[in-house]
Wavefront OBJ file of the C-alpha trace (Angstrom):
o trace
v 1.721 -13.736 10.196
v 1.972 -10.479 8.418
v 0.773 -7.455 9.890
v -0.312 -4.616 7.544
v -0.573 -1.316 9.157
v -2.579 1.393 7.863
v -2.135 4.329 10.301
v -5.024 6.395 8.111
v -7.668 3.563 6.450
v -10.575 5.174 5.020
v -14.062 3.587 4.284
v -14.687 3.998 0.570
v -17.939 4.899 -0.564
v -19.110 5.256 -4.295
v -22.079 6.579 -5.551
v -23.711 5.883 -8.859
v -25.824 8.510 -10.861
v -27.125 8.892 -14.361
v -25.287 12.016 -14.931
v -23.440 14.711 -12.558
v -24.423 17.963 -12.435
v -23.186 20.676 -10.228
v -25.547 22.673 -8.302
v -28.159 20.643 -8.456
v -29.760 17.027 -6.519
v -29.172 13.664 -7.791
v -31.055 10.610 -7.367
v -28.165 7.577 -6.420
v -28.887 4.375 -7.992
v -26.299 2.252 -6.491
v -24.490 2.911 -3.284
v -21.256 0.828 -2.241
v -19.289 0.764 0.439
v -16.006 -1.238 1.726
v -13.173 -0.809 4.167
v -10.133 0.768 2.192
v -6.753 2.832 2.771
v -3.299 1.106 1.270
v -2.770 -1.083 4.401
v -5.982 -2.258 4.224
v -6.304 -3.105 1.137
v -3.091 -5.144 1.572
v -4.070 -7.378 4.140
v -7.257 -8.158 1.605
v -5.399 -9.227 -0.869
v -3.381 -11.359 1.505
v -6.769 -13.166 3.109
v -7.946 -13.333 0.245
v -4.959 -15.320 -0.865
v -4.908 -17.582 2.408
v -2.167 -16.021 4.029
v -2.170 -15.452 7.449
v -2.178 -11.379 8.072
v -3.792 -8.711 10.534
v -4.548 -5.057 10.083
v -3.915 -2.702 12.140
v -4.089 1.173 12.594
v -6.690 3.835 13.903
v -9.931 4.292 13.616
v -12.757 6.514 15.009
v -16.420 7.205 14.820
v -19.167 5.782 13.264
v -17.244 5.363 10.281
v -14.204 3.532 11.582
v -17.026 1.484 13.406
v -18.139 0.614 9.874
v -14.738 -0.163 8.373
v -14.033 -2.322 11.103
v -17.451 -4.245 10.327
v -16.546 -4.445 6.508
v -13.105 -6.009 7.731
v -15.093 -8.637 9.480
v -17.646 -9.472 7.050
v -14.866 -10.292 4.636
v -12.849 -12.356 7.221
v -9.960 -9.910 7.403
v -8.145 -10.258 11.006
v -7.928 -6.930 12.206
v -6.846 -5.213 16.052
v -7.235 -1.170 15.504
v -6.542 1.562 17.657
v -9.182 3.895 18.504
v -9.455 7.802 18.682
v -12.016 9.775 19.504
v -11.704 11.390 15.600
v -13.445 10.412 13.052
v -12.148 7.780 10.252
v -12.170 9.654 7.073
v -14.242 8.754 4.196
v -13.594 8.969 0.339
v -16.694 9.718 -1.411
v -16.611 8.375 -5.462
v -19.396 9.662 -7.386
v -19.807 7.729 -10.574
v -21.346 8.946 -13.886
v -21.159 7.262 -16.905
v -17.116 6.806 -17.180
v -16.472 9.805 -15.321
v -15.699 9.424 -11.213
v -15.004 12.440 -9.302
v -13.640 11.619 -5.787
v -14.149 13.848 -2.694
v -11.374 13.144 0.371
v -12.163 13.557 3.392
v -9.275 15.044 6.086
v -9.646 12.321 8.542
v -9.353 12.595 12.353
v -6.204 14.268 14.166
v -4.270 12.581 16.392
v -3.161 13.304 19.560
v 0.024 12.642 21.651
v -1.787 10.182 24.096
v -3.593 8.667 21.088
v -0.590 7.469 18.955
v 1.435 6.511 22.315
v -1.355 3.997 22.653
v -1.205 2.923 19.077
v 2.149 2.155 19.270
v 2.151 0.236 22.059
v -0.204 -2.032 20.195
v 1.370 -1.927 17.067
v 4.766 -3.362 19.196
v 3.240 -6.105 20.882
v 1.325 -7.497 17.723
v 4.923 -7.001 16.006
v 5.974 -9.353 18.248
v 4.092 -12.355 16.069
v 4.859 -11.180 12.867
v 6.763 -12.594 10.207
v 7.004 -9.201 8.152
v 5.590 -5.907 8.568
v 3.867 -3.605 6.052
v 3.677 0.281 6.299
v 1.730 2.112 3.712
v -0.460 5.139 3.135
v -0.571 8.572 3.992
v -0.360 9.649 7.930
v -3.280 11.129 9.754
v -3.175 15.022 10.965
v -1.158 15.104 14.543
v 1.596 12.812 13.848
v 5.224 13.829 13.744
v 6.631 13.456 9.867
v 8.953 10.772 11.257
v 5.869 8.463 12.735
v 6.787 5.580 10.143
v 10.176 5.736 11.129
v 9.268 5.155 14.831
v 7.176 2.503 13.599
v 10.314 1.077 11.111
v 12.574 0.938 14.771
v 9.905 -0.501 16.742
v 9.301 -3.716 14.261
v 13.202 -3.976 13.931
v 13.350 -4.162 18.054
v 11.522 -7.608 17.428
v 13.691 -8.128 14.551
v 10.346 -8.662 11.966
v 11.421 -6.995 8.610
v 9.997 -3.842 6.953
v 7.806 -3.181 3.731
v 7.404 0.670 3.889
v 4.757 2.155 1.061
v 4.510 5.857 1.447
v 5.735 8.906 0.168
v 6.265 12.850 0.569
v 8.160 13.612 3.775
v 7.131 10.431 5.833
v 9.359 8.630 3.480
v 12.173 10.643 3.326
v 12.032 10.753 7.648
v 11.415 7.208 7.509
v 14.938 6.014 5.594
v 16.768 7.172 8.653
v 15.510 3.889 10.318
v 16.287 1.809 7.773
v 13.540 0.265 6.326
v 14.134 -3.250 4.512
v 12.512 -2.804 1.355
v 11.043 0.451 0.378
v 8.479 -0.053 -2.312
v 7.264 3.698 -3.669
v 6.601 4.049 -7.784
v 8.746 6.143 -10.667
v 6.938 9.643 -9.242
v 7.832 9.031 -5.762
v 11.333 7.955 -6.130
v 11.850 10.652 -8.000
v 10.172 13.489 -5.417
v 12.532 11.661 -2.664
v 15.232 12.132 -4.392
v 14.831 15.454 -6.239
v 15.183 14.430 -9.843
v 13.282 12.429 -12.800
v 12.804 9.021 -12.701
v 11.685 8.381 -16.003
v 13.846 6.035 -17.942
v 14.804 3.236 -16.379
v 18.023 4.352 -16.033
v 16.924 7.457 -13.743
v 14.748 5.227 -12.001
v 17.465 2.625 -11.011
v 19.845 6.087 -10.541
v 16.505 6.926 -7.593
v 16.661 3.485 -6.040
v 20.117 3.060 -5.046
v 20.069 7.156 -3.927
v 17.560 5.718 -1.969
v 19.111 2.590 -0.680
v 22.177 5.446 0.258
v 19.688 7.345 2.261
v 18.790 4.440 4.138
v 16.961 1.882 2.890
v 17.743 -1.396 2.903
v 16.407 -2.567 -0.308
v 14.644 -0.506 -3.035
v 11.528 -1.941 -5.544
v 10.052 1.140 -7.857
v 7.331 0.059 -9.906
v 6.795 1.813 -13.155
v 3.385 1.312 -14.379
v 2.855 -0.396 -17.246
v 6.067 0.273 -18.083
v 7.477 -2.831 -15.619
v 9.492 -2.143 -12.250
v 12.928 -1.593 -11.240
v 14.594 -3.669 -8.065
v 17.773 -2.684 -6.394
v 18.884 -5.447 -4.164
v 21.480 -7.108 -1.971
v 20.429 -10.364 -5.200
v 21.417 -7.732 -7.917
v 20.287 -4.798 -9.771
v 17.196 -5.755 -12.203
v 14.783 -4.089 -14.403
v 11.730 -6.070 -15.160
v 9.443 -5.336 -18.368
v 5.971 -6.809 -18.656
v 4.046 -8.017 -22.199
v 0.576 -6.957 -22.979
v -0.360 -4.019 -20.405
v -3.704 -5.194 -19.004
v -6.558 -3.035 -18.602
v -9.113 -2.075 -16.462
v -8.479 0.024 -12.439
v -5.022 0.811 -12.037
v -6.221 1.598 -8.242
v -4.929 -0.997 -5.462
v -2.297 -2.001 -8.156
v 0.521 -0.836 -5.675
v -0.927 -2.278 -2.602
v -1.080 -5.763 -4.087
v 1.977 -5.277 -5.397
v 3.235 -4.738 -1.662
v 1.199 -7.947 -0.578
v 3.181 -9.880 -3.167
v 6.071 -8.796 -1.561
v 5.659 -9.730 2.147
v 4.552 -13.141 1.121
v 7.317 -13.707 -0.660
v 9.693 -12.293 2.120
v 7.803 -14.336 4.627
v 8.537 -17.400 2.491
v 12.198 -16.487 2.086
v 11.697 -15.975 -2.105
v 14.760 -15.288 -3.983
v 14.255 -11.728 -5.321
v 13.257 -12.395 -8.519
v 10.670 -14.763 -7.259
v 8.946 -12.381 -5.200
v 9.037 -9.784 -7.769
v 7.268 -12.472 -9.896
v 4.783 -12.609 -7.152
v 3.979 -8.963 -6.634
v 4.248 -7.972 -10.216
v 1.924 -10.845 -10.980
v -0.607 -9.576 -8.343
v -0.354 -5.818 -8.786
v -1.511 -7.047 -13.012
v -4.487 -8.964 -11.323
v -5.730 -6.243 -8.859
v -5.758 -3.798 -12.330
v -8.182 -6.562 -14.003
v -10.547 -6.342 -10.682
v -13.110 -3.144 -10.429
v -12.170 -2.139 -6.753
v -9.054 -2.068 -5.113
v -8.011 -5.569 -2.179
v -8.790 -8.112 -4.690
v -7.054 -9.985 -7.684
v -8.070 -11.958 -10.614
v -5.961 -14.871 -9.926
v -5.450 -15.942 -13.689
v -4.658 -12.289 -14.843
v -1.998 -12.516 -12.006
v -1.124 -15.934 -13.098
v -1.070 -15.503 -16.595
v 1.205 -11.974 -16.461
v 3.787 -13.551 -13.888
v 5.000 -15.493 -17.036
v 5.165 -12.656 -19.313
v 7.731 -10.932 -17.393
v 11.108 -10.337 -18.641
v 14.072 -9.843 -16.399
v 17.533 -8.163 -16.756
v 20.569 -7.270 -14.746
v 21.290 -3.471 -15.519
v 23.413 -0.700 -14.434
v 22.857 2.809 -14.601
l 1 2 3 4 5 6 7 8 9 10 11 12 13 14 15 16 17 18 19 20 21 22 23 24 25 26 27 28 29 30 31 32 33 34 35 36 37 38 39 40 41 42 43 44 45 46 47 48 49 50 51 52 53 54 55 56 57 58 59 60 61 62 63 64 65 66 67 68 69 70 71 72 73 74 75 76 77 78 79 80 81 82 83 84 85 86 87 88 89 90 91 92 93 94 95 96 97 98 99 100 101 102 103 104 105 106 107 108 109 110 111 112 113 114 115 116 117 118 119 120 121 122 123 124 125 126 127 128 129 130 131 132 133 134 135 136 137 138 139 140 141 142 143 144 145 146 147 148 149 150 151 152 153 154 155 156 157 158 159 160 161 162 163 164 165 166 167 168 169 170 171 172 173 174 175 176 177 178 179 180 181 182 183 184 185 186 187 188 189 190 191 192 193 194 195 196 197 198 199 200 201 202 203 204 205 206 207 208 209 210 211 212 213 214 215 216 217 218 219 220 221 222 223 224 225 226 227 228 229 230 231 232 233 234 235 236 237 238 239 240 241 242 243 244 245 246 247 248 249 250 251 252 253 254 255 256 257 258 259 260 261 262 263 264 265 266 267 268 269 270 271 272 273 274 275 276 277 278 279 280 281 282 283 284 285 286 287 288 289 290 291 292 293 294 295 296 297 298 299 300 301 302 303 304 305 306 307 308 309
């Protein structure tokens, strides 16, 4: 089993209008609505691909009563933790091409409130095969909350996926997380210098691996990825860029790469994989799915190459 935590899931709701105008009302022709945040939307693309996963993380209020509803309409195993915040929401209102997103804070939490999320998080660690840890953190947490999370997976000995950024991610290498997967802009804000070429971006995953991680995958867009691993030091290119939402790209991507962990891939393998899936989630309109011949179809236009910086 892989469990995908999401310490601050959101439920994502769009609205569609004719046109946007500020200051005055709109009439909403189509309202959607479905359980998001990076975690989540990893463990839907792994039901969705018949993989045995759970979500986990903390919820509150009506909303996270609705997220948690979404999760089980679409079959998605889930065990959260529950505050007595409220889950945020993110609001997309869509016009024409044009989508103009409002975030909401989401709930703090308190001392008592995370002690009892970890203590869940550790005993449903206990059945994992691998663990995932993306997204942002909610107000109220420490900076080094993923890295307490990182140690507490490692004390069952289940391996490490960690998809975040900012401050949590630099806090986070001290526990040494088995594969940190972050993209060129991230790698590079760790670190404290570009990560454009692929040179600088290879020169940003082993400073990483030196700060603590284990194993370092930054994706670069449409661009490809670079992989610094205990298999070798690869940058991967990709043929035709395929178009469509670039959102849920990453999380996908970090899917790919717990199932192929859990399996016991070689490296290259699994980068297959996730590449393959993070080019089908682009082809889909909302984020926790993939087109399974986009992702099919890509996986073999991949080229690979040992490099050096």
């Amino acid at each position: 089993m892989i469990l995908a935590a999401c310490p601050n899931p959101a439920l994502d709701v769009t609205y569609r209008v004719d046109r946007l105008v500020p200051g005055e009302s709109h009439r909403v022709s189509q309202v959607l609505q479905r359980p998001g945040g990076k975690g989540v939307n990893v463990a839907a693309v792994l039901h969705e691909a018949a993989a045995s996963v759970t979500a986990t993380g903390i919820v509150g209020g009506a909303s996270g009563a609705e997220l948690a509803c979404a999760l089980d309409e679409l079959g998605v195993s889930h065990r959260f933790s529950h505050v007595a915040g409220a889950t945020r929401r993110t609001v997309t209102v869509v016009a024409g091409d044009e989508a103009t997103v409002f975030n909401e804070p989401g709930p703090t939490v308190g001392i008592d409130e995370w002690r009892t999320f970890t203590e869940l998080f550790a005993s449903l660690a206990r059945d994992a095969a691998v663990v995932t840890l993306s997204g942002s953190l909610p107000a109220g947490l420490a900076v080094d909350a993923y890295a307490e999370l990182t140690r507490l997976a490692h004390d069952q000995g289940v391996p490490v996926v960690l998809d975040c950024s900012g401050a949590p991610l630099v806090a986070a290498l001290s526990a040494g997380p088995d594969v940190v997967k972050v993209n060129a802009e991230e790698a590079g804000a760790a670190v404290g210098r570009p990560a454009g070429t692929m040179s600088e971006t290879l020169s940003a995953a082993l400073e990483l691996r030196h700060m603590g991680a284990a194993e370092c995958v930054v994706t670069r867009g449409a661009e490809g990825l670079v992989a610094s691993t205990t298999a070798g030091d690869f940058g991967v290119t990709t043929g035709v860029p395929v178009a469509g939402n670039p959102t849920g790209a990453g999380d996908a991507f970090t899917a790919g790469l717990a199932l192929g962990i859990e399996h016991d891939e070689h490296w290259l393998r699994r980068l297959r994989l996730a590449a393959g899936w993070a080019a089908g989630a682009v082809a889909r309109p909302t984020a926790g799915s993939v087109d399974r011949a986009v992702a099919a179809h890509h996986q073999t236009s991949l080229t690979f190459q040992e490099i050096t910086v």
